[in-house]
C-alpha positions in Angstrom: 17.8 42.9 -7.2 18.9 43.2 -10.6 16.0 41.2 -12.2 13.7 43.6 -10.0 15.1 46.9 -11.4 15.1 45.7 -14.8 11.5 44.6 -14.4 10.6 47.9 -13.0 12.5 49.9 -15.4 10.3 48.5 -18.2 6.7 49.0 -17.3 6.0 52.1 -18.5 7.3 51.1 -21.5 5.5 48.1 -21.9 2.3 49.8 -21.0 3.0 51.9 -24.0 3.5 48.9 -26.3 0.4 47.2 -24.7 -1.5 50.3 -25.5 -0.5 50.3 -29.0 -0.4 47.0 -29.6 -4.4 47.7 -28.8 -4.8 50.4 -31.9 -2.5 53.5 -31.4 -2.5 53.6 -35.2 -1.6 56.7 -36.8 -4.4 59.8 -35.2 -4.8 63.3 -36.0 -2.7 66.3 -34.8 -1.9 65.4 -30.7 0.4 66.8 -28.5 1.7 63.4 -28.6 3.9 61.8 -31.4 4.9 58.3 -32.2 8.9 58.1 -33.3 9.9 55.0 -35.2 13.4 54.9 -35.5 14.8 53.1 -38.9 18.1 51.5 -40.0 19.1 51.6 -36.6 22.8 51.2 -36.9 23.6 52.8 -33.7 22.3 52.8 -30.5 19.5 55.5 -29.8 18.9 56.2 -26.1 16.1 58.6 -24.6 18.8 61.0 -23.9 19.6 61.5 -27.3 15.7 62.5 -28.4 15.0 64.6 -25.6 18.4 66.6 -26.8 16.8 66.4 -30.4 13.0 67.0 -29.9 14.1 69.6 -27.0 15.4 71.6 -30.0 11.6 72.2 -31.3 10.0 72.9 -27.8 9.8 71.9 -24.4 9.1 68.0 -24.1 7.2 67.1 -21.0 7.8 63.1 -21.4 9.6 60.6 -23.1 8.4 56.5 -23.5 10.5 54.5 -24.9 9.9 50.7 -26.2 10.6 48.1 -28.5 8.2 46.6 -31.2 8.2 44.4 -34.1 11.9 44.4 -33.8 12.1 48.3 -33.7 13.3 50.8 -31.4 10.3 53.2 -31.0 9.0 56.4 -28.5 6.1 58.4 -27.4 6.9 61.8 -26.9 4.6 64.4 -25.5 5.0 68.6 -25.9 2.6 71.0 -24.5 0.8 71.7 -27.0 -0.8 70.4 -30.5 1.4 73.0 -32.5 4.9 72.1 -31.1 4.0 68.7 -32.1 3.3 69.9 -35.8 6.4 71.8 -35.3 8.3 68.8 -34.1 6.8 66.6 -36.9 7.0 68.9 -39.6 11.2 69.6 -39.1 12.1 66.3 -38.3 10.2 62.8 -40.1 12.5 61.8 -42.6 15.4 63.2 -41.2 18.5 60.9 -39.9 20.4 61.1 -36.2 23.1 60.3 -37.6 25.1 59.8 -41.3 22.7 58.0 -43.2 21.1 55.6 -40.4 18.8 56.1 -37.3 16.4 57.9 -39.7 13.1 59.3 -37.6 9.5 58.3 -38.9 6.7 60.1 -36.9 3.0 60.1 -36.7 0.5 61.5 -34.5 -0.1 59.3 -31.5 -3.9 58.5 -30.5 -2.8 58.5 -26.9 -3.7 61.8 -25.1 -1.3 61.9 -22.7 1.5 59.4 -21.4 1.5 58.2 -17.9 5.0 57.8 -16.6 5.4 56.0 -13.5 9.7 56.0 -13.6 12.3 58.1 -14.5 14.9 56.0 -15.8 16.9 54.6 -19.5 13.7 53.6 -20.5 10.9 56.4 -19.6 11.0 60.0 -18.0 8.6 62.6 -16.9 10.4 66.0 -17.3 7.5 67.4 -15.3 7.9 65.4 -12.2 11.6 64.6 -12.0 11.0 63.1 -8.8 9.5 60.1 -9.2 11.7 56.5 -8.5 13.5 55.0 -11.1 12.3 51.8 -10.3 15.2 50.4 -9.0 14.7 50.4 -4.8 18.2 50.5 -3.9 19.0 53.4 -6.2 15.7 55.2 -5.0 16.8 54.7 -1.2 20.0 55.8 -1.6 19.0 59.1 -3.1 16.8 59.4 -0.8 19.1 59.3 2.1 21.5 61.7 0.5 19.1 64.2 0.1 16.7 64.0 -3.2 17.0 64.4 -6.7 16.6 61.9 -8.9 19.3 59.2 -8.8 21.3 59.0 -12.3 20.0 57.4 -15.1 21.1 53.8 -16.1 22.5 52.5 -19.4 21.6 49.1 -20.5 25.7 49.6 -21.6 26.3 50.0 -18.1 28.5 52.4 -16.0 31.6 53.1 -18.1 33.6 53.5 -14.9 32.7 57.8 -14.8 30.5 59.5 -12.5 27.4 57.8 -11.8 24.8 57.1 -14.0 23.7 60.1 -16.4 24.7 62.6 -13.7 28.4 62.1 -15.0 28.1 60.3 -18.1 26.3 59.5 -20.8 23.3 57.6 -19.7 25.9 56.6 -18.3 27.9 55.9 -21.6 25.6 57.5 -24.6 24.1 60.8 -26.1 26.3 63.3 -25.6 25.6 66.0 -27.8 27.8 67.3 -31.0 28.6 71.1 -31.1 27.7 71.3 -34.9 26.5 69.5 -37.8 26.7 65.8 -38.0 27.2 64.9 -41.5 24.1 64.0 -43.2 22.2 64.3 -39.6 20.0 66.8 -37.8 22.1 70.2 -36.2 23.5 69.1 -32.6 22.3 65.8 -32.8 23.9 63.1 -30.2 26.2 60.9 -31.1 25.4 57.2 -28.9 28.0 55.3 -26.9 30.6 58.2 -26.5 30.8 57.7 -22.5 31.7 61.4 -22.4 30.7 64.1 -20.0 28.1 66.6 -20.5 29.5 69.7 -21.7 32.4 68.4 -23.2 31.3 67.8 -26.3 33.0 65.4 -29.0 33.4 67.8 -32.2 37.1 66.9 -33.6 38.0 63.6 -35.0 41.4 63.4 -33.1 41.9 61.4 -29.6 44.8 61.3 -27.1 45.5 58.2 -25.6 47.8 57.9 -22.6 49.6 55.6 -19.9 50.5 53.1 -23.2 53.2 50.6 -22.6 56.2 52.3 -24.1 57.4 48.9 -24.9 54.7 47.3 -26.8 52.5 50.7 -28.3 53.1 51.2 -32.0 51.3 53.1 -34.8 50.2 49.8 -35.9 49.1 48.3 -32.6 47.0 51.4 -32.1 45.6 51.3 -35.8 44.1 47.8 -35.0 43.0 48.7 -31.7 40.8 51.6 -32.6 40.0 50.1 -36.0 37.6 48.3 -33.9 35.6 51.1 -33.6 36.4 53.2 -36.6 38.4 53.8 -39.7 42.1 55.4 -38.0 43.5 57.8 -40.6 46.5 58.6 -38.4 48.3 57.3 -35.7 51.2 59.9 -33.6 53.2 58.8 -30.9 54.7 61.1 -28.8 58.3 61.9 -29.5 59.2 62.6 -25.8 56.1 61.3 -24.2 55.8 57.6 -25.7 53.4 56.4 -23.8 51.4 59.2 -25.0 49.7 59.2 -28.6 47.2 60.6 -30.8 44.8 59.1 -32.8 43.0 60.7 -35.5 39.4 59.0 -36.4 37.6 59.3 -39.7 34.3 61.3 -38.4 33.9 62.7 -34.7 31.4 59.9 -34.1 33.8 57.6 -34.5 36.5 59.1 -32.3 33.3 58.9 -29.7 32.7 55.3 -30.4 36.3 54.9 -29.5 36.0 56.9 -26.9 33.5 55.3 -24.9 34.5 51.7 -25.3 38.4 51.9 -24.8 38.4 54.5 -22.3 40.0 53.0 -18.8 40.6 49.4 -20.5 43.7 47.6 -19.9 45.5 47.1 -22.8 49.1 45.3 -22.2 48.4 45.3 -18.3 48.3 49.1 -18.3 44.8 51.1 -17.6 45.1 53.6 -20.6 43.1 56.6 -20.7 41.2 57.9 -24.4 40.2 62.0 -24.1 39.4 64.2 -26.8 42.4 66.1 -28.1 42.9 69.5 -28.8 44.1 68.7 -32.2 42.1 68.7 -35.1 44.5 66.6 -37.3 47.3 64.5 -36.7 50.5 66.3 -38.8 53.0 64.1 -40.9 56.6 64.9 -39.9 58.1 67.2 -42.4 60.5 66.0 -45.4 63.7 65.1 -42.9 62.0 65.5 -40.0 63.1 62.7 -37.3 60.5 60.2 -36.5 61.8 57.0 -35.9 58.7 55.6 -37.3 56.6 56.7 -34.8 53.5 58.7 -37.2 52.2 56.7 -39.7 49.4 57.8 -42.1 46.7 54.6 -42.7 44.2 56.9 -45.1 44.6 54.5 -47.8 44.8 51.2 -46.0 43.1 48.2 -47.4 41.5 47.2 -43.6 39.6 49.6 -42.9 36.1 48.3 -41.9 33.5 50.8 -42.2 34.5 52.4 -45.8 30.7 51.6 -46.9 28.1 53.8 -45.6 25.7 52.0 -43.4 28.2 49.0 -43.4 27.3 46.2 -41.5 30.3 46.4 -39.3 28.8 49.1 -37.2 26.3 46.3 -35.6 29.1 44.3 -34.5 30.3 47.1 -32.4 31.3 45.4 -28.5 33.2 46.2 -25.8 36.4 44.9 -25.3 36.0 41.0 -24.4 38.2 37.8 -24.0 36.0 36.0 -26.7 37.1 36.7 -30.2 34.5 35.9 -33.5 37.2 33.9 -36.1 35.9 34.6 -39.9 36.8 33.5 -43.1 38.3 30.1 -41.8 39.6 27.7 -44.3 37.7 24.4 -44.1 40.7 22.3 -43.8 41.5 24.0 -40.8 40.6 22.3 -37.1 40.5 23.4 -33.9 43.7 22.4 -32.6 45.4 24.4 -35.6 43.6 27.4 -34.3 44.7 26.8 -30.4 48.0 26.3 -31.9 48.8 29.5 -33.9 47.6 31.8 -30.9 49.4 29.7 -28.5 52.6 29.9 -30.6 52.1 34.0 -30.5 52.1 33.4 -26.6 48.0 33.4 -25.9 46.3 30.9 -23.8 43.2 29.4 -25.4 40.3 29.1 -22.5 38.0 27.4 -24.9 37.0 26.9 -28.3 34.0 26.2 -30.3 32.9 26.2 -34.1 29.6 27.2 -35.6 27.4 24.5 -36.6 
């Protein structure tokens, strides 16, 4: 059933790579455009253009594809001059800091023939078509109509179903103001949040922590993962409550989407936005027992550089870990060793050729 729905899902799209792949080469002014996306550093879904192209004009339908190794779309407006409009304020311009950058041109095509509304195409027009997926299409049809919630190739996220409660399920979910060095209101990918609640502070509360075992620097390593942690709070008189305060609200988002319901030492924790913008230092005397610590300056952070390479190794949470910078000296069975010493049992094991 799977292998049916993903086939499905994908036709319109590849009908639109088959028709360009047949000369759809750069036309005059259309009410269709062409959107190449560069340096794709983070994941672009259709959700997030149709929030950023909707800010122009109304956009009847989305295509989207990939080709030659790049993530590219066909959108359609109304009319030739909210095209120009739509071209005019945004080629060049990025989704997010300094990556995702939108080319566009003037597609030959005249209109777009959408035959799904799902991750990968969508006719705003007609928002009852299937997605292509037959049980999802049955279902919705026995519970009364509307189009079934949108699938994420990232997959549920454990929210509401589909788009109706997520993100497509799990992405574009729209920032309240600027992103920094991106377009105004611009989605921020993989942020598994719900619509309406958008991501705008850099701060996150994270609770039902084992009280035991959660420290500032546990945390920091955790969410390093997904971000650069400036500071790490747990709660006085709620300890297995704390706050962690992310570099950029994307970030926080990233952290968000990924950690959000994972069990971390046997315990389901929860990730939310906090009401906090910053995490505060305990004042000169203040009691702490240790339990803020401020990693601003700390040597292992892994996305200090823009556009750093890190941010393509983003995953979920998995039992398989990627070992770097291994002495050659070292063997397998000095690997099993040291994590089995720390109390972890090694499933299997394998070096790169």
């Amino acid at each position: 059933m799977v292998g049916v729905f993903q086939n499905a899902s994908a036709q319109a799209a590849l009908q639109a790579a088959q028709a360009l792949s047949g000369g759809d080469t750069q036309g005059g002014p259309n009410t269709v455009l062409r959107i190449i996306i560069e340096h794709m550093v983070y994941p672009v879904t259709l959700d997030v253009l149709q929030q950023i192209f909707s800010r122009v004009g109304k956009v009847l339908k989305i295509v989207t594809f990939t080709k030659n190794n790049s993530f590219q779309a066909l959108i359609q407006y109304p009319d030739v001059v909210t095209a120009q409009a739509a071209k005019l304020q945004l080629d060049g311009q990025n989704i997010y800091n300094s990556c995702c950058t939108l080319r566009i041109e003037y597609s030959k095509l005249p209109s777009l023939n959408v035959k799904y509304n799902n991750d990968k195409s969508r006719d705003y027009t007609n928002p009852s078509l299937p997605t292509g997926d037959p049980t999802l299409d049955s279902s919705a049809f026995i519970l009364g109509g509307g189009t079934p919630g949108m699938l994420s190739p990232f997959g549920l996220h454990g929210l509401a179903p589909g788009l109706a409660g997520g993100f497509p399920a799990g992405m574009g979910v729209p920032f309240a103001g600027m992103v920094p060095g991106g377009l105004p209101g611009a989605s921020m990918g993989m942020t598994g949040r719900l619509p309406g609640h958008p991501m705008t502070g850099s701060v996150l509360l994270v609770s039902n922590l084992d009280e035991e075992m959660a420290s500032p620097e546990a945390l920091f390593t955790l969410f390093g993962v997904y971000g650069d942690v400036q500071r790490v709070k747990i709660l006085f008189n709620k300890k297995d409550n704390a706050l962690v305060q992310m570099l950029e609200p994307h970030q926080a988002s990233v952290a968000l989407s990924h950690l959000d319901k994972v069990k971390v030492w046997g315990r389901q924790i929860r990730v939310m936005p906090s009401k906090h913008q910053t995490v505060q230092m305990p004042k000169d005397g203040q009691p702490d027992a240790g339990l803020t610590k401020d990693f601003t300056n700390s040597s292992l952070h892994r996305f200090k550089k823009p556009g750093s390479k890190n941010y393509q190794n983003i995953y979920p949470p998995s039992a398989t870990l990627h070992l770097s910078n291994i002495p050659p000296h070292v063997t397998e069975q000095d690997i099993r060793q040291a994590f089995e010493v720390a109390s972890f049992d090694v499933k299997a094991f394998k070096f790169f050729p």
